[in-house]
C-alpha positions as CSV (number, residue, x, y, z in Angstrom):
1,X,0.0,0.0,0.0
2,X,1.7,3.0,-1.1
3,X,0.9,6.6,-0.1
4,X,2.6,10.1,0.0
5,X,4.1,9.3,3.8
6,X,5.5,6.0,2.9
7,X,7.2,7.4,-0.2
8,X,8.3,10.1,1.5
9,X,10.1,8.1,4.2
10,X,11.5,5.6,1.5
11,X,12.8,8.4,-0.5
12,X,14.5,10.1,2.7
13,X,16.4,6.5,3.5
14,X,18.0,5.9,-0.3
15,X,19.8,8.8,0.5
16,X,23.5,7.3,1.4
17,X,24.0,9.5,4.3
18,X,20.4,8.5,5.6
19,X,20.2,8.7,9.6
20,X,16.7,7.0,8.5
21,X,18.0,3.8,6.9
22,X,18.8,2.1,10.4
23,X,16.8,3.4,12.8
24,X,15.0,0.0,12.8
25,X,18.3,-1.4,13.3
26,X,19.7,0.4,16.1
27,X,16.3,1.5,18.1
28,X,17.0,1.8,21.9
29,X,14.0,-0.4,23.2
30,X,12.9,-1.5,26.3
31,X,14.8,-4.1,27.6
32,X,12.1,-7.0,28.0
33,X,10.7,-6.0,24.4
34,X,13.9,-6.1,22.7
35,X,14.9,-9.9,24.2
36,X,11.6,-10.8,22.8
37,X,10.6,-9.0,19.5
38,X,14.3,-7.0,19.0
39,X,15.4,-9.8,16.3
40,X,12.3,-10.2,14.2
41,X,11.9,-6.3,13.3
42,X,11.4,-5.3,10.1
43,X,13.5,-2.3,8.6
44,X,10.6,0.4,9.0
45,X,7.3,1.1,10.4
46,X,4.1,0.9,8.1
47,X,1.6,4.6,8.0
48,X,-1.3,3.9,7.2
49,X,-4.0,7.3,6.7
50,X,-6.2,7.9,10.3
51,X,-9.2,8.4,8.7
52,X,-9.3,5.3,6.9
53,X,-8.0,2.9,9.3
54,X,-10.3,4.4,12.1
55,X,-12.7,4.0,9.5
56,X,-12.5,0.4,9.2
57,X,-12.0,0.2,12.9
58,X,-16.0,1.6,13.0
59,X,-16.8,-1.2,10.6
60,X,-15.4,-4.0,12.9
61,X,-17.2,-2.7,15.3
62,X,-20.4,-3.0,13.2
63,X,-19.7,-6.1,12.4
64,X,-18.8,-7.3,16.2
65,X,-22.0,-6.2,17.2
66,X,-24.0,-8.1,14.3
67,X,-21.9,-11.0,15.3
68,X,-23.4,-11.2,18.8
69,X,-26.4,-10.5,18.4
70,X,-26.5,-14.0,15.8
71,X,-27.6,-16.3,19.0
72,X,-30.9,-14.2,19.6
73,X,-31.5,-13.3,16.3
74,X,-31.4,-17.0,15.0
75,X,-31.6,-19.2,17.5
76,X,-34.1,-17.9,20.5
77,X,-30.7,-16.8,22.2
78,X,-29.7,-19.9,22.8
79,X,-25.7,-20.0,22.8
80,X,-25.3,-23.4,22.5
81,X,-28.0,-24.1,19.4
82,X,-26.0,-21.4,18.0
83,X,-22.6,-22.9,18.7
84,X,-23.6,-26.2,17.5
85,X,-24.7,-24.6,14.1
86,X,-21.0,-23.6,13.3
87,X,-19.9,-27.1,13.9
88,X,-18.0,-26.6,17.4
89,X,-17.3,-29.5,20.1
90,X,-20.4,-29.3,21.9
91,X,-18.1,-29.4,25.5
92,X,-16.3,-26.6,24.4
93,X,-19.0,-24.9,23.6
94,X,-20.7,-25.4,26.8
95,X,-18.0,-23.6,28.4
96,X,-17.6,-20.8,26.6
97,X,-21.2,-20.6,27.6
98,X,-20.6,-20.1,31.4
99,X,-21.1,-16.8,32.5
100,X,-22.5,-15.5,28.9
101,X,-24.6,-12.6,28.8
102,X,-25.3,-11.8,25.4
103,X,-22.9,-8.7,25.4
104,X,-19.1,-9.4,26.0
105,X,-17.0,-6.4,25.9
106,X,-16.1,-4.6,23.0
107,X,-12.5,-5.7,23.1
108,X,-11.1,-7.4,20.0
109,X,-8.1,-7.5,17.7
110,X,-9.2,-7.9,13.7
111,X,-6.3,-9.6,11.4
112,X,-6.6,-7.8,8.0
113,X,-5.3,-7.3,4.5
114,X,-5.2,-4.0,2.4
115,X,-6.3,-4.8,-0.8
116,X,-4.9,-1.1,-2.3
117,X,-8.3,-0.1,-2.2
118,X,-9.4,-0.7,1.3
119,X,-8.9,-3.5,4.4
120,X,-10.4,-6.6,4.3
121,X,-11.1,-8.7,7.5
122,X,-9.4,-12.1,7.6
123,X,-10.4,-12.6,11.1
124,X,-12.0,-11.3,14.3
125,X,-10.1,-12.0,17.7
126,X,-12.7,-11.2,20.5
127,X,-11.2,-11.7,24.0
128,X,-8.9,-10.3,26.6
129,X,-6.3,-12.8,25.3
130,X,-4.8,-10.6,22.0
131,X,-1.3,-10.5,21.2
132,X,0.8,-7.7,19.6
133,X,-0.9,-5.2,22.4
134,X,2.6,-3.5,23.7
135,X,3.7,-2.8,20.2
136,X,3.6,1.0,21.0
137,X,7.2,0.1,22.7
138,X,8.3,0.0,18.9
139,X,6.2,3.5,18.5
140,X,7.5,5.0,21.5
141,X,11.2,3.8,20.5
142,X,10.7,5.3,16.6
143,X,10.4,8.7,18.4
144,X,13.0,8.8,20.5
145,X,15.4,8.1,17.4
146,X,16.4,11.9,16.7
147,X,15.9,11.1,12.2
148,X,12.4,9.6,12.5
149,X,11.4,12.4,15.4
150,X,12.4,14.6,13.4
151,X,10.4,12.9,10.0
152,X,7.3,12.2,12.4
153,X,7.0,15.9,13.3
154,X,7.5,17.1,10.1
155,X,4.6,15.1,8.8
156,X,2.4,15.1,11.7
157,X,2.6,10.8,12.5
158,X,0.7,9.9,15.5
159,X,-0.4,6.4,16.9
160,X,-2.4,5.2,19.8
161,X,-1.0,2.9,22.2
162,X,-2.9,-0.4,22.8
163,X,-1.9,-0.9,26.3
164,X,-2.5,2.8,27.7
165,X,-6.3,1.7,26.5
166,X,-6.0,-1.8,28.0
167,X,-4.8,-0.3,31.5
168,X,-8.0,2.3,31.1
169,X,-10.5,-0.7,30.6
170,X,-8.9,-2.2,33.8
171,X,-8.9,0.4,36.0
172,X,-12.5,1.1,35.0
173,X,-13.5,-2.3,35.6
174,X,-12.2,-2.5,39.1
175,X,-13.5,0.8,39.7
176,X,-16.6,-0.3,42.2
177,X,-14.3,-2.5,44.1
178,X,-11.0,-0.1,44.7
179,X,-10.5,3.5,44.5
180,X,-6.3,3.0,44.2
181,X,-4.5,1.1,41.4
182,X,-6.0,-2.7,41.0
183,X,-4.4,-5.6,41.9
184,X,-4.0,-7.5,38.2
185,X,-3.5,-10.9,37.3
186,X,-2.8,-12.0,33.7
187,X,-3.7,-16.0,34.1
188,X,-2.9,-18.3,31.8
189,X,-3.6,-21.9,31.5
190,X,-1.5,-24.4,33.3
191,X,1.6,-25.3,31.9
192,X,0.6,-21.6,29.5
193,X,3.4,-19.0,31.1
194,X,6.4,-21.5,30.2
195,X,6.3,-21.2,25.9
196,X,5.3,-17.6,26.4
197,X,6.8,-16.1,29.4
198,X,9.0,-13.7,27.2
199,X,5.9,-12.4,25.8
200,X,4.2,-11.7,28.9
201,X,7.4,-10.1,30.3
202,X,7.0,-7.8,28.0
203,X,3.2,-7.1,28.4
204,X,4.0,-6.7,31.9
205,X,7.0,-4.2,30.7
206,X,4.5,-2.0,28.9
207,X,1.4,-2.2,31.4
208,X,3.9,-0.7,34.4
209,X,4.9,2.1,32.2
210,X,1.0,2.6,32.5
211,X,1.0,2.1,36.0
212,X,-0.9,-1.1,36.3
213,X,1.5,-3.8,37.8
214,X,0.8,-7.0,36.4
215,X,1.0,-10.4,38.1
216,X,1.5,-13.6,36.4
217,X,-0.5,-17.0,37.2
218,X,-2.2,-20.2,36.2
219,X,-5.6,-21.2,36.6
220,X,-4.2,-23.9,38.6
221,X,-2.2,-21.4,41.3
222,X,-5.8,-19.6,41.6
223,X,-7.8,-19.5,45.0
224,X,-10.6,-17.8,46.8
225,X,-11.0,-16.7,50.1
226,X,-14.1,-14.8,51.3
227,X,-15.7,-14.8,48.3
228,X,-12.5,-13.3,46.3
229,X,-10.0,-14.8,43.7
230,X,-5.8,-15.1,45.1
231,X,-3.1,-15.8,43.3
232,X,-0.7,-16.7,45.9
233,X,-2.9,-15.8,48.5
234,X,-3.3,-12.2,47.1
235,X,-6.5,-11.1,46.4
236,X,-6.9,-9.8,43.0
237,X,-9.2,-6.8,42.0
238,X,-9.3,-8.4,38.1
239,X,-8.1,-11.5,36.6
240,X,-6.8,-10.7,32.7
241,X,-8.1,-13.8,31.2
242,X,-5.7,-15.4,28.6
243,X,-6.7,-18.9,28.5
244,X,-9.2,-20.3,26.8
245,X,-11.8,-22.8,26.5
246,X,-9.7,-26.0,24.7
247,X,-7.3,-25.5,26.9
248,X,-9.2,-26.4,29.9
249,X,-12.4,-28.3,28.7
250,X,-10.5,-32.1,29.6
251,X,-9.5,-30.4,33.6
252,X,-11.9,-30.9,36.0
253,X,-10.2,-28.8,38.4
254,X,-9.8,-25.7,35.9
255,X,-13.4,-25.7,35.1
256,X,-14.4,-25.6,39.1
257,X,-11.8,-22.8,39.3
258,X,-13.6,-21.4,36.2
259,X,-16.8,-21.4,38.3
260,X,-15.6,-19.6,41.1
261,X,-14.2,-17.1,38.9
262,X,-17.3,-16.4,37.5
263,X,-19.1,-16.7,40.5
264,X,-16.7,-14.0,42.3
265,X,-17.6,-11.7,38.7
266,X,-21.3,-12.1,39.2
267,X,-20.7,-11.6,42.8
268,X,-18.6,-8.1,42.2
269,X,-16.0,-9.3,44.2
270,X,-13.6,-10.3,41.4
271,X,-13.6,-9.0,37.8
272,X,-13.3,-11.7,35.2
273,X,-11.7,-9.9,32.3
274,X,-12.9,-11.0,29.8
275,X,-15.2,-14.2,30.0
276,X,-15.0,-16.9,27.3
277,X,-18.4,-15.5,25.5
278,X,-16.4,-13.8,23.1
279,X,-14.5,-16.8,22.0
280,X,-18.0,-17.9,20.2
281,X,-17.9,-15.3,18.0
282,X,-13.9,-15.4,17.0
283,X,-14.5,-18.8,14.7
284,X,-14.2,-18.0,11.3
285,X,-17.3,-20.0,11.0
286,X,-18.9,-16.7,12.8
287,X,-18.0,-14.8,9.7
288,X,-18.7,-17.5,7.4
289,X,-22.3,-17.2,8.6
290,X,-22.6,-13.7,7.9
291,X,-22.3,-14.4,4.2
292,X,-24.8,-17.3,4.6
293,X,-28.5,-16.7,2.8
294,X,-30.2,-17.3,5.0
295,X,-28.8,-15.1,7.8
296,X,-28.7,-12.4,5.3
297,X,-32.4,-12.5,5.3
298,X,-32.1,-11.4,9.1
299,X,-30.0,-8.2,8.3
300,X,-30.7,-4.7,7.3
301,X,-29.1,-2.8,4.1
302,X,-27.1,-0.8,6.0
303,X,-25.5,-4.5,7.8
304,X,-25.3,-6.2,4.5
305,X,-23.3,-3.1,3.1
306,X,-20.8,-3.1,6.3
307,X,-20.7,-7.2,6.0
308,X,-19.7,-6.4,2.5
309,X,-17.2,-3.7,2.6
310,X,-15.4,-5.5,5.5
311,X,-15.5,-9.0,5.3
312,X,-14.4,-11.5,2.0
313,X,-17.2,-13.9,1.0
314,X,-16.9,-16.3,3.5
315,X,-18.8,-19.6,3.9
316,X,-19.2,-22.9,6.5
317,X,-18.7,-26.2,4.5
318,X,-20.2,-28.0,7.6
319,X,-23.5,-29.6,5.6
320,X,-25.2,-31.4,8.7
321,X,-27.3,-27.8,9.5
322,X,-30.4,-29.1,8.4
323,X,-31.7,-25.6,7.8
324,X,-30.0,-25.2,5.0
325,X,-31.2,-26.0,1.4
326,X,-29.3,-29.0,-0.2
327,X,-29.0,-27.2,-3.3
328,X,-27.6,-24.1,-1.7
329,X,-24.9,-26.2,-0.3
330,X,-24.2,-28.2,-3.9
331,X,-23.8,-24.2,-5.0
332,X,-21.4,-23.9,-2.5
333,X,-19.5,-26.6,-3.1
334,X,-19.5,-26.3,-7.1
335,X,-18.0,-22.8,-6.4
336,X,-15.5,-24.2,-4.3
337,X,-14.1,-27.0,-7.2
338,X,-14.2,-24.3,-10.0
339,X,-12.9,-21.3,-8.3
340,X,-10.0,-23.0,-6.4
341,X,-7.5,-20.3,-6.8
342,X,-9.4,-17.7,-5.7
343,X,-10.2,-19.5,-2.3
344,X,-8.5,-20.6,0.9
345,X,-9.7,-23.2,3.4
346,X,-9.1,-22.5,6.5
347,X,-10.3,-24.2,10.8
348,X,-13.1,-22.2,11.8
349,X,-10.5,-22.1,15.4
350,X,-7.0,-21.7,14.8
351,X,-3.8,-19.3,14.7
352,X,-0.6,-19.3,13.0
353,X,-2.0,-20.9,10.0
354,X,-2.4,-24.3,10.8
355,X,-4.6,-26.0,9.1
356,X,-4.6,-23.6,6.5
357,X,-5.0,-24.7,2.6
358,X,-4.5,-21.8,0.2
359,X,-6.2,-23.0,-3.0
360,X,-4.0,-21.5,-5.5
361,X,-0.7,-23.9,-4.1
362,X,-2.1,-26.6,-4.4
363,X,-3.1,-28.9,-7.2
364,X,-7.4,-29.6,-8.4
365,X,-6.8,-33.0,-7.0
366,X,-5.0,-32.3,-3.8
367,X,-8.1,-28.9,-3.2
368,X,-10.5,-31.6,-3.6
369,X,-9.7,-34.2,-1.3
370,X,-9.0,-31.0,1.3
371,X,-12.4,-30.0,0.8
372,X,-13.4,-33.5,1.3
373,X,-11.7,-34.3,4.5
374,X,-13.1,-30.5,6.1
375,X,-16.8,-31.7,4.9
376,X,-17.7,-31.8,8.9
377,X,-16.8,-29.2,11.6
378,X,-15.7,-26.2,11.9
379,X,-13.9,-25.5,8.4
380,X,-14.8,-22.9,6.3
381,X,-13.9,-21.4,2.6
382,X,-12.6,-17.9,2.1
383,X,-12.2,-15.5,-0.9
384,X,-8.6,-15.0,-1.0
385,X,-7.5,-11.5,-0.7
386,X,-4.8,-10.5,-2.3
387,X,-3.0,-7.9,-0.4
388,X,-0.9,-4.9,-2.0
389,X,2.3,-5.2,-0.8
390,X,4.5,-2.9,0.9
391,X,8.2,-1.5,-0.1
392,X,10.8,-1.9,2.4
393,X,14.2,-1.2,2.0
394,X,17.5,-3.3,3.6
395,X,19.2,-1.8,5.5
396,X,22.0,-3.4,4.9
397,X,22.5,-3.8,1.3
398,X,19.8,-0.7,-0.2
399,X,18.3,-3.5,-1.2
400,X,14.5,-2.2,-2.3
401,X,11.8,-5.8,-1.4
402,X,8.3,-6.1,-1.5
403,X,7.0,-7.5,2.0
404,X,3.2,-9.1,2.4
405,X,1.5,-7.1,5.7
406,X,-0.8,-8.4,8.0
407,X,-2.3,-5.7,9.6
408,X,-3.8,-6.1,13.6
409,X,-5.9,-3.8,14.1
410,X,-7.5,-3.4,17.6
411,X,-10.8,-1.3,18.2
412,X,-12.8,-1.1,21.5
413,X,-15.6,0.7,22.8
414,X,-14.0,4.1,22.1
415,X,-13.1,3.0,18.1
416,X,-9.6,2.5,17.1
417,X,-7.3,1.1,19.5
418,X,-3.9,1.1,17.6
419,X,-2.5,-1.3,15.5
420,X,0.6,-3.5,14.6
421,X,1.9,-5.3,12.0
422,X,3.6,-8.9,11.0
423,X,5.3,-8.8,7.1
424,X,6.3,-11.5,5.0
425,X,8.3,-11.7,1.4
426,X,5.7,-13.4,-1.0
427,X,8.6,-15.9,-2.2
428,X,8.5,-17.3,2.1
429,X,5.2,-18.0,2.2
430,X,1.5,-17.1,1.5
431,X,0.9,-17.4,5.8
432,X,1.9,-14.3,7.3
433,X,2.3,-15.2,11.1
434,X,5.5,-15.6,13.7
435,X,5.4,-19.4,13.2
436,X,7.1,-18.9,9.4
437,X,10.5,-17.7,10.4
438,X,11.1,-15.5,6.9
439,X,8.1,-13.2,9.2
440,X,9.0,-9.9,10.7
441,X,7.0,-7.1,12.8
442,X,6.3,-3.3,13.0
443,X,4.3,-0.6,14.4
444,X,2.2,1.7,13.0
445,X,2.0,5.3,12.5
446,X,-0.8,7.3,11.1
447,X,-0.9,10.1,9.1
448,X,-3.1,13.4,8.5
């Protein structure tokens, strides 16, 4: 995606005397941040205009709150009639259940291409458990670089840092039960800190720059005493939710401690932030349904045109929904042999790409026995987008590439809530995401 800032900055570093060129390179970052992300950075940040991407930020939200509102509109508000309809395991599904309301809160991460026209919504992350929220360390260190200061003020960058908004929706949730700083817990699932505890170092970097110290748990470490949850024995004011519901669903003992978590929500002695209600509507299958014809019977114009403007032609491949009409589904499936490279198949839930299938890397025979091994479940078929790429040049060598970017883009209930980025050279891959080594990560500035 190219526009007058990005040329601008591109043009400043080809100069040979560039302070600009390395700034990437030698960026004086935090020290947690840089022993976790300092190695994978890509040579400059990505801008992006502010009216456009709070623009699509407005969108998500439009399309979050259709989302939700799918159980009552479709299914007498029934969660689990609603889960079972996208194909999910029907225990999982009961305990995303516990505790739902109908309205989870408006706290989600969207992963997105840019087509060169617009963004497009690959998927919706709904939950307190997004990554890539301290990525305003890379922003903050960008300014403090004399060259880029100097380049930012000069063309009036901004960028809004993810974790100062986090910090806000904790401190506002703990609000009726302590007038000082709350006492925060980040909690993982058992055996969950270990792969990951560089990443939550870092989240815990960036929160106490906020004020907001963060404590680090298991489920399993979790108690209660007079109605409250402990970690340790310390009673906790909110518990930053960051496992989820597969992770859990085979642990008797996690799902008790679940209960009392949600009992000490309900009871206001404890926040629960966030429960696992959102996680119903992060499938892809959720998005695949908004493309379905017979939901789009249940929406306005004005949802069909956000649906549209936001979201790729999506469908389920489940067939077992007896609602649907058998030739409807043959359609589908017709599409799906003739158009293969146009399409990817993709797990309803999933991350990093597993279990992806992108249609035009494959051969016709090997896209049709995919399509016939994902016939049940949670699969569903997706319009490939084909993102514009953006230009980056090494450092090193002046060397100008082409990189692949996968925007996340987070929005809550005041709109856009900053943004990162993960890049990939087309030649590495066509699945942008940390677990393909060739992929490197940014922040994001806007512009005027």
């Amino acid at each position: 995606m190219s526009n007058r800032v990005t040329e601008k900055y591109l043009g400043a570093c080809m100069g040979e005397d560039s302070r600009l060129r390395r700034t990437a390179r030698e960026l004086s970052l935090p020290e947690t941040y840089a022993n976790s992300y300092g190695k994978l950075l890509l040579d400059r940040p990505l801008f992006v205009p502010e009216a456009e991407i709070s623009a699509f930020a407005d969108d998500l939200r439009a399309v979050f709150d259709i989302l939700v509102s799918l159980p009552a509109r479709l299914y007498d508000g029934d969660p689990l009639r609603y889960c079972a309809a996208l194909g999910m395991d029907p225990e999982v599904a009961g305990l995303m259940s516990r505790g739902a309301t109908g309205q989870p809160p408006v706290y989600a991460r969207a992963d997105a291409y840019h087509d060169g026209t617009s963004f497009r919504l690959l998927e919706l992350n709904i939950g307190s458990q997004l990554g890539g929220t301290d990525s305003a360390q890379l922003n903050r260190a960008f300014l403090q670089a004399p060259a880029f200061r100097e380049f930012a003020e000069r063309h009036g960058l901004g960028h809004v840092d993810t974790v100062e908004r986090l910090a806000r929706a904790l401190r506002a949730a703990a609000a009726p039960l302590t007038s000082g700083e709350p006492v925060v817990a980040l909690v993982e699932a058992d055996g969950g800190l270990a792969a990951y505890r560089h990443v939550f170092a870092a989240l815990q970097e960036a929160m106490l720059g906020h004020g907001v110290r963060l404590l680090l748990g298991e489920i399993g470490e979790l108690g209660e005493r007079n109605g409250r949850i402990t970690l340790y024995g310390t009673p906790l004011d909110v518990v930053l939710r960051y496992f989820v519901a597969s992770e859990i669903v085979a642990d008797p003992s996690a799902r008790d401690t679940l209960d009392l978590l949600l009992a000490a929500h309900r009871a206001g002695r404890t926040v629960l932030y966030t429960s696992l209600e959102g996680a119903m509507f992060a499938s892809k299958g959720s998005l695949a349904m908004l493309h379905d014809p017979l939901v789009r019977r249940s929406l306005s114009a004005a949802e069909c045109a956000v649906v549209d403007r936001a979201v790729p032609w999506t469908r389920l491949l489940d067939d077992r929904d007896r609602d649907r009409r058998a030739d409807d589904h043959a359609e589908l499936l017709e599409r799906c042999l003739s158009d293969r490279v146009n399409l990817v198949l993709k797990p309803g839930v999933g991350h990093g790409g597993v279990g992806t299938v992108v249609g035009h890397e494959v051969t016709d025979e090997q896209w049709r026995d995919a399509l016939g091994a994902r016939a049940h479940g949670d699969h569903v078929v997706q319009e490939r987008v084909r993102p514009a790429t953006e230009a980056v040049l090494d450092a090193d060598t002046g060397e100008m590439r082409d990189w692949v970017a996968n925007w996340g883009v987070f929005f809550d209930t005041e709109g856009y809530a900053g943004a990162f980025v993960r890049a990939l050279q087309p030649a590495d891959g066509a699945v942008v995401a940390y677990a393909n080594p060739g992929t490197r990560g940014t922040c994001v500035f806007t512009t005027p």
